[in-house]
N, CA, C and O atoms as a GROMACS GRO file, in nm:
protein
  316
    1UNK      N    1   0.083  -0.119   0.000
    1UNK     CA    2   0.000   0.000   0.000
    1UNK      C    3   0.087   0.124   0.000
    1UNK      O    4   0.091   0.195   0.100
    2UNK      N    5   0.169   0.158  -0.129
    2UNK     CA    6   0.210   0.299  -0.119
    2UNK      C    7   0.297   0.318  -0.046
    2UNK      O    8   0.389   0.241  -0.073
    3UNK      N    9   0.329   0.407   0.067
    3UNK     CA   10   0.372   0.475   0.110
    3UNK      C   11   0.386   0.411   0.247
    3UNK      O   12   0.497   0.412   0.301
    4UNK      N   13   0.278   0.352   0.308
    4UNK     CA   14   0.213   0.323   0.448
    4UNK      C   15   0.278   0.171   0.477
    4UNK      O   16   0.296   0.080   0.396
    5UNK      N   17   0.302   0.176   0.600
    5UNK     CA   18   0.358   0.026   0.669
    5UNK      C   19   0.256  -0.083   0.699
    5UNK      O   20   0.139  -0.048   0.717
    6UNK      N   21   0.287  -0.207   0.705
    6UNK     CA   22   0.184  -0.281   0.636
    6UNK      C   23   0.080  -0.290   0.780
    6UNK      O   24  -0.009  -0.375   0.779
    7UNK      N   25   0.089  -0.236   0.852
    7UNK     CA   26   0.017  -0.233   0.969
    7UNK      C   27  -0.085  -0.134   0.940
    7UNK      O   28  -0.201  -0.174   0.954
    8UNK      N   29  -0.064   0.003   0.897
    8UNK     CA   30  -0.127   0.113   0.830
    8UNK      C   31  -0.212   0.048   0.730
    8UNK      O   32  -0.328   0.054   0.771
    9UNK      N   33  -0.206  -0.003   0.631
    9UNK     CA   34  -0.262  -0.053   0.512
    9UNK      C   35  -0.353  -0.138   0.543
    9UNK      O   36  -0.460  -0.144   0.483
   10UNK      N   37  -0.308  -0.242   0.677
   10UNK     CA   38  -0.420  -0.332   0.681
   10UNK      C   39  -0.539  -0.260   0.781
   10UNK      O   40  -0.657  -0.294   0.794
   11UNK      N   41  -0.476  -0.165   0.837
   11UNK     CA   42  -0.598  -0.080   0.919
   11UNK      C   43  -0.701   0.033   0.827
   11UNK      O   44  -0.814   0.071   0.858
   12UNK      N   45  -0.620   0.070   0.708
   12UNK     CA   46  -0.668   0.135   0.627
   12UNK      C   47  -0.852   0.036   0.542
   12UNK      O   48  -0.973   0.058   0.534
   13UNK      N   49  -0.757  -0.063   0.502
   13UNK     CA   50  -0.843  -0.181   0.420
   13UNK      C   51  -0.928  -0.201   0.555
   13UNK      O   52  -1.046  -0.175   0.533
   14UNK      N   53  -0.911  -0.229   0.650
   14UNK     CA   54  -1.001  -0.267   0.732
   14UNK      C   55  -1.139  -0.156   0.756
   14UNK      O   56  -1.262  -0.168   0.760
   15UNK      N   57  -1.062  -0.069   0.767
   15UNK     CA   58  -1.160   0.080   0.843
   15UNK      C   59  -1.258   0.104   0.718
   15UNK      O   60  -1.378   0.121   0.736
   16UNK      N   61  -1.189   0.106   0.561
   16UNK     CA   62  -1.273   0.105   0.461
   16UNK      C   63  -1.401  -0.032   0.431
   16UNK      O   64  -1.510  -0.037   0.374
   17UNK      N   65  -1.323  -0.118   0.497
   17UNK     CA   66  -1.424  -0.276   0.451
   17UNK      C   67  -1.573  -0.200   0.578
   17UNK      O   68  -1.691  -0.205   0.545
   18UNK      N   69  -1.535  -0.150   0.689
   18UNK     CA   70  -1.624  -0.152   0.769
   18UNK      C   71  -1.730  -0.052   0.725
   18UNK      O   72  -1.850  -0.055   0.750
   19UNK      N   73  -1.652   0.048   0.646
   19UNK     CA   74  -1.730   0.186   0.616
   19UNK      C   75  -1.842   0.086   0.487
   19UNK      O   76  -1.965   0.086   0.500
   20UNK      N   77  -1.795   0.035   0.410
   20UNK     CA   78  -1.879  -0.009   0.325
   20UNK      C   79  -1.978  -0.095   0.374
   20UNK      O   80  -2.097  -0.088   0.343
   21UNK      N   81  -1.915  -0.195   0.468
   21UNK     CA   82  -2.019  -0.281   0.526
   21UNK      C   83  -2.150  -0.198   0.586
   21UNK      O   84  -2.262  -0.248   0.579
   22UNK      N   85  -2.126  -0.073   0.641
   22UNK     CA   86  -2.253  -0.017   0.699
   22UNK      C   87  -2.352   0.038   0.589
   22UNK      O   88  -2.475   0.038   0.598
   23UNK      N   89  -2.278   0.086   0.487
   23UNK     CA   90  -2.356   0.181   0.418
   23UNK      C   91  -2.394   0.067   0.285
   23UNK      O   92  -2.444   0.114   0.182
   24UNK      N   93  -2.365  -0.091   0.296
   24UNK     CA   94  -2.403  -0.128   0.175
   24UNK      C   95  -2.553  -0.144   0.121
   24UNK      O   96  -2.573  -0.162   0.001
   25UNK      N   97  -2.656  -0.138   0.213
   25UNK     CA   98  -2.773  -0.128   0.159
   25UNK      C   99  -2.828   0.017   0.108
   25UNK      O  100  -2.939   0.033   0.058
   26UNK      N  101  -2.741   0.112   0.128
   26UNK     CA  102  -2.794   0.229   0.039
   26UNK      C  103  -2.701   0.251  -0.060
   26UNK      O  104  -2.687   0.362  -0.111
   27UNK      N  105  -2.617   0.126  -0.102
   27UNK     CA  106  -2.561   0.131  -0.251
   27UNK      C  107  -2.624   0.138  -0.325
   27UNK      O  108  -2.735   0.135  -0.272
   28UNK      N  109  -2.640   0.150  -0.482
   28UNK     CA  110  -2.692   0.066  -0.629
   28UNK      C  111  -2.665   0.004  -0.610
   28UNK      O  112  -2.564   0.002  -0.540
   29UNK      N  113  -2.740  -0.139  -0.660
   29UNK     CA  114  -2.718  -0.264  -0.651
   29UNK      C  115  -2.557  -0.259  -0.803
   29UNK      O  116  -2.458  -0.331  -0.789
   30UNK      N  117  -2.570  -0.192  -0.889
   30UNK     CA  118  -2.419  -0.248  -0.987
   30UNK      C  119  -2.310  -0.187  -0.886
   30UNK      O  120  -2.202  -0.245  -0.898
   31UNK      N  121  -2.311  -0.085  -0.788
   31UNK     CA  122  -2.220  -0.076  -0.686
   31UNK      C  123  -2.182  -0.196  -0.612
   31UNK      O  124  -2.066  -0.238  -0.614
   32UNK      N  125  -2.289  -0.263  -0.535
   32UNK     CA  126  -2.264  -0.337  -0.494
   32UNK      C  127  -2.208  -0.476  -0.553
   32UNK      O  128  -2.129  -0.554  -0.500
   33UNK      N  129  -2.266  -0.482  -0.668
   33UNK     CA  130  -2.214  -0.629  -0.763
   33UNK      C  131  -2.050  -0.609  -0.773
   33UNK      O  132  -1.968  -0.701  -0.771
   34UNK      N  133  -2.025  -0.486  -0.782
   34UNK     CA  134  -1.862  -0.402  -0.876
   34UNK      C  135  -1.757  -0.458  -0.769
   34UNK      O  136  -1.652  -0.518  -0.795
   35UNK      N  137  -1.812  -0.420  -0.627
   35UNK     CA  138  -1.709  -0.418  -0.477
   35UNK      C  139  -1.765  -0.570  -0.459
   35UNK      O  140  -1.679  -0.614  -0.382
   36UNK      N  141  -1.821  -0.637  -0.473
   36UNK     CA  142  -1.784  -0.753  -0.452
   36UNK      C  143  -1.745  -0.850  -0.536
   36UNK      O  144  -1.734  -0.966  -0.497
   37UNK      N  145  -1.728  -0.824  -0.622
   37UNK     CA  146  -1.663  -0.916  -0.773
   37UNK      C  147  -1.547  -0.865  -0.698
   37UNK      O  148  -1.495  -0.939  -0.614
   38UNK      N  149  -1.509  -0.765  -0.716
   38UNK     CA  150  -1.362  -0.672  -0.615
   38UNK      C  151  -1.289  -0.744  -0.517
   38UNK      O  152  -1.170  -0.772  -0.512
   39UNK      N  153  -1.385  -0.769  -0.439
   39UNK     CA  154  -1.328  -0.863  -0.303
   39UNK      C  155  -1.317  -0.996  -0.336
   39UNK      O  156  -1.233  -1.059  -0.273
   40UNK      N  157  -1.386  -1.058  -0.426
   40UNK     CA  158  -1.375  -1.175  -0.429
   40UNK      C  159  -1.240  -1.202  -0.545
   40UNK      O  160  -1.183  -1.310  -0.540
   41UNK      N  161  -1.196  -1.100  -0.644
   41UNK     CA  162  -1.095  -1.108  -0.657
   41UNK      C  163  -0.975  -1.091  -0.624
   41UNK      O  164  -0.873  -1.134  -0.679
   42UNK      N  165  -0.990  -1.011  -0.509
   42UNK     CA  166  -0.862  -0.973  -0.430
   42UNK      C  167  -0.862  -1.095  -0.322
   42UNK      O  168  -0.754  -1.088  -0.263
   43UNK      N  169  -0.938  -1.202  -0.273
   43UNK     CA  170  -0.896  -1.306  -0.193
   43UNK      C  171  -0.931  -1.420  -0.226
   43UNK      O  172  -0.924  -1.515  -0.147
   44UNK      N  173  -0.972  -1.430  -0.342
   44UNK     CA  174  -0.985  -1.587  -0.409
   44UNK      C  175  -1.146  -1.631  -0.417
   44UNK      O  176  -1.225  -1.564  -0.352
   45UNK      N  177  -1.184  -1.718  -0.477
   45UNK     CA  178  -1.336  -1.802  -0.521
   45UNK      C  179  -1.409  -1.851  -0.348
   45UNK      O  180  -1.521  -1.855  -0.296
   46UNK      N  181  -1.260  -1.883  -0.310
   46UNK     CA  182  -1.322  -1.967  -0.154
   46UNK      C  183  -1.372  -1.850  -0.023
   46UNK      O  184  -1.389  -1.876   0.096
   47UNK      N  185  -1.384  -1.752  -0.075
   47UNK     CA  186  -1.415  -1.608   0.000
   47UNK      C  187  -1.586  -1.536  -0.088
   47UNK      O  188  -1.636  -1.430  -0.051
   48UNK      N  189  -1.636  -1.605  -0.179
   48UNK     CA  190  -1.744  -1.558  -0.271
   48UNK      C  191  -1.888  -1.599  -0.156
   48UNK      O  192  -1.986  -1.531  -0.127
   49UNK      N  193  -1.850  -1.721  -0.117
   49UNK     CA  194  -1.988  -1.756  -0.046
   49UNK      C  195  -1.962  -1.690   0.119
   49UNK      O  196  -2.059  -1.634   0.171
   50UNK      N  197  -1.880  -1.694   0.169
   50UNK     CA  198  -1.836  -1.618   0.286
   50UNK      C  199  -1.882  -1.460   0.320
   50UNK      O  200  -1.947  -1.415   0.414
   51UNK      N  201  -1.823  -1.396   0.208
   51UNK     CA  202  -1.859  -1.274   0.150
   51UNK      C  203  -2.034  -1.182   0.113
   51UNK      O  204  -2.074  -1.066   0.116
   52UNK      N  205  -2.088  -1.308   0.083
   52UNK     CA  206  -2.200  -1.323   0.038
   52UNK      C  207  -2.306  -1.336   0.165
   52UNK      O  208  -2.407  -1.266   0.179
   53UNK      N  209  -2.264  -1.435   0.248
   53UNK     CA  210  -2.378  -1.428   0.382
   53UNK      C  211  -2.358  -1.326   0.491
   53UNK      O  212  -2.426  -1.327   0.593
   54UNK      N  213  -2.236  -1.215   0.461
   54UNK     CA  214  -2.192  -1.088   0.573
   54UNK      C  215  -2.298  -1.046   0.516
   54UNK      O  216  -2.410  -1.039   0.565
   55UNK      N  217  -2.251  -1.007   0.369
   55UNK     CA  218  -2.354  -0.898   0.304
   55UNK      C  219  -2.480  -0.906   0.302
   55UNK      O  220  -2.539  -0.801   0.277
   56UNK      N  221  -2.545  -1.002   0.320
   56UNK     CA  222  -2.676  -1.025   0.274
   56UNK      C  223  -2.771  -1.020   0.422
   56UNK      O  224  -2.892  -1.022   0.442
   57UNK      N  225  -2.643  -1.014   0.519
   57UNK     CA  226  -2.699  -0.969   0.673
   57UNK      C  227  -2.701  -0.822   0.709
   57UNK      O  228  -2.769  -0.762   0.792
   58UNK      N  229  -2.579  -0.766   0.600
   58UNK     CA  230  -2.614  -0.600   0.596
   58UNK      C  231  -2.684  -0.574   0.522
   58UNK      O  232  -2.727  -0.462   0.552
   59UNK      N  233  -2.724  -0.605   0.444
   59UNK     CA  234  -2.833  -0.541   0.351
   59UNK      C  235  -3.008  -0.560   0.419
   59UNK      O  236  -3.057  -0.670   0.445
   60UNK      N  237  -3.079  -0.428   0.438
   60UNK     CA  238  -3.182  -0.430   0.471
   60UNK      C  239  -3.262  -0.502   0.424
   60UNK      O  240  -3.333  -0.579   0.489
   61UNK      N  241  -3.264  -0.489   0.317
   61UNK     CA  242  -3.381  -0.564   0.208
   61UNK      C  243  -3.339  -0.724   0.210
   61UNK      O  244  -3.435  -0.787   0.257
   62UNK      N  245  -3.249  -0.797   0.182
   62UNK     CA  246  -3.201  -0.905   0.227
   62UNK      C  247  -3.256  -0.949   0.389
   62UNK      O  248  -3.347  -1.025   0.422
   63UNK      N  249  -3.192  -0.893   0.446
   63UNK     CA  250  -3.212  -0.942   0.608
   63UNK      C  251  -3.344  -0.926   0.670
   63UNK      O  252  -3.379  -0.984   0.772
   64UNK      N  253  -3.434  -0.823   0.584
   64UNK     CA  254  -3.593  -0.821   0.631
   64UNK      C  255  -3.669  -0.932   0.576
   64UNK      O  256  -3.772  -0.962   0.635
   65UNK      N  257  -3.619  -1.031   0.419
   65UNK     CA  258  -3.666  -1.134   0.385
   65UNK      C  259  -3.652  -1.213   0.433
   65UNK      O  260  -3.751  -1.279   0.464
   66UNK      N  261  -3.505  -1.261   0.474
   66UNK     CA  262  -3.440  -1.355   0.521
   66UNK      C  263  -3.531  -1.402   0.694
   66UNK      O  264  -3.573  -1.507   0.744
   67UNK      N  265  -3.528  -1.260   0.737
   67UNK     CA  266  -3.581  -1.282   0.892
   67UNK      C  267  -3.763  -1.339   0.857
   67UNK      O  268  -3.818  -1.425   0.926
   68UNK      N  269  -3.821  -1.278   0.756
   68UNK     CA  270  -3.986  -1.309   0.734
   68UNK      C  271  -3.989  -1.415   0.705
   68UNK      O  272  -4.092  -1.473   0.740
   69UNK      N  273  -3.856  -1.522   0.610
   69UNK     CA  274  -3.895  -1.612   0.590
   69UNK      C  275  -3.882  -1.768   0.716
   69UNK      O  276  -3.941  -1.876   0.731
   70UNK      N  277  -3.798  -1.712   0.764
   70UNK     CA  278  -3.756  -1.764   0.910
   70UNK      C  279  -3.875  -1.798   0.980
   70UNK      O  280  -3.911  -1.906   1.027
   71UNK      N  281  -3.954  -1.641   0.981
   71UNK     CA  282  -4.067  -1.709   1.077
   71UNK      C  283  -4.205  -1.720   1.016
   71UNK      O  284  -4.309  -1.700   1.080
   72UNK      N  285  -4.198  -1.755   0.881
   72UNK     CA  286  -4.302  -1.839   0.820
   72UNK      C  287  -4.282  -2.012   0.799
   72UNK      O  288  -4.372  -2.094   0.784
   73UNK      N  289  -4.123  -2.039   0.802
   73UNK     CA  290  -4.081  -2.191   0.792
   73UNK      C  291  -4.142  -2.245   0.901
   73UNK      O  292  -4.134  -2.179   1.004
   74UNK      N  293  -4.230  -2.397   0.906
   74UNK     CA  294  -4.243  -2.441   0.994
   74UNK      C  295  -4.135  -2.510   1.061
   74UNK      O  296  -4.021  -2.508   1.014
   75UNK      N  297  -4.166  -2.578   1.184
   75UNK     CA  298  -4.049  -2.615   1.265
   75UNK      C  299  -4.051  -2.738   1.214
   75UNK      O  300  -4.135  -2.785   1.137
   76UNK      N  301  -3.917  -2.811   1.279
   76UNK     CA  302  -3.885  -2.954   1.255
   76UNK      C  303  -4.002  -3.063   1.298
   76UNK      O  304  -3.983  -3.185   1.296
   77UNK      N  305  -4.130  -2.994   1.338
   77UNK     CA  306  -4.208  -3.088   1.378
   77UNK      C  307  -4.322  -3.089   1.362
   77UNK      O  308  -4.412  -3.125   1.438
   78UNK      N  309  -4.329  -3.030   1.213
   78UNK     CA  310  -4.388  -3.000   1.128
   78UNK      C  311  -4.512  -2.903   1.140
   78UNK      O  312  -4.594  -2.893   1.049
   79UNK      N  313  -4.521  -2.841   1.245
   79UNK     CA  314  -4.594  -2.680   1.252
   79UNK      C  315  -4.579  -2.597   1.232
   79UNK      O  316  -4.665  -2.512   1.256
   0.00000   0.00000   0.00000
């Protein structure tokens, strides 16, 4: 990273991963497709599904389905 010691850089990447993580449900969705094709090329294929269930817990619209469908599934005992 430039200029910065690799302690700097990974606090940098970090502080930015977090800034995005909050604000990713008021992305565009091709924003969001762009930064995560992004990430998943900067740490490999085995980081795509990983990547995928953070986000889909930050995203409002995701996590308000996800939670409705939760409590429409019946239970294991069949109610």
């Amino acid at each position: 990273m430039n200029n910065l010691s690799v302690e700097a850089g990974e606090r940098v990447v970090r502080t930015l991963g977090e800034g995005v993580i909050k604000l990713w449900s008021s992305l565009p969705q091709p924003i969001q497709q762009d930064l995560f094709e992004a990430a998943v090329a900067a740490e490999g294929e085995d980081m795509r599904a990983q990547l995928a269930v953070l986000l889909h817990g930050a995203h409002t619209r995701t996590a308000d389905g996800l939670k409705a469908r939760a409590l429409m599934e019946p239970d294991s005992k069949g109610g």
